[in-house]
C-alpha positions, 0 to 999 in steps of 0.5 A: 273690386279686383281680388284676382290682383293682388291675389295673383300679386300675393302668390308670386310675391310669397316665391319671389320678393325682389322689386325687380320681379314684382314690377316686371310680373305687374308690367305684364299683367297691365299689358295682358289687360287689353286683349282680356278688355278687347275680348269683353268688347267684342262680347258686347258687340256680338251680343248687341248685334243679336247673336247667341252665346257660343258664337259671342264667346268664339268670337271674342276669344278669336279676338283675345288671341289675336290681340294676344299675338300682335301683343307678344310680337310687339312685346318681343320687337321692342323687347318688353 
């Protein structure tokens, strides 16, 4: 069940209501959704192959922010 959502959704809502700001802010949450689904991935990986818990969650951090860059430099090239 998302609770962060739309208390994230709420709480940017309550500062600024125009439609505008509001689909942009959940534009980028949608976006910031696949490096956060990656980082869960590679977690499960690293777990399956039989590695420990801080090695699985270095490692899917190093995803996260890897996914993160090539996502704001696409972001920026396209103009997102």
């Amino acid at each position: 069940m998302p609770i962060n959502i739309p208390l994230a959704l709420w709480i940017v809502g309550s500062g600024d209501e125009t439609s505008q700001s509001m689909a942009d802010f959940s534009k980028t949450m949608t976006l910031n959704m696949f490096p956060t689904v990656l980082f869960i991935f590679v977690v499960w990986l690293a777990f399956r192959a039989g590695w420990a818990l801080i090695p699985c969650i270095l490692v899917g951090y190093g995803a996260w922010g890897v996914a993160m860059l090539i996502l704001t430099a696409l972001r920026q090239h396209l103009g997102w």
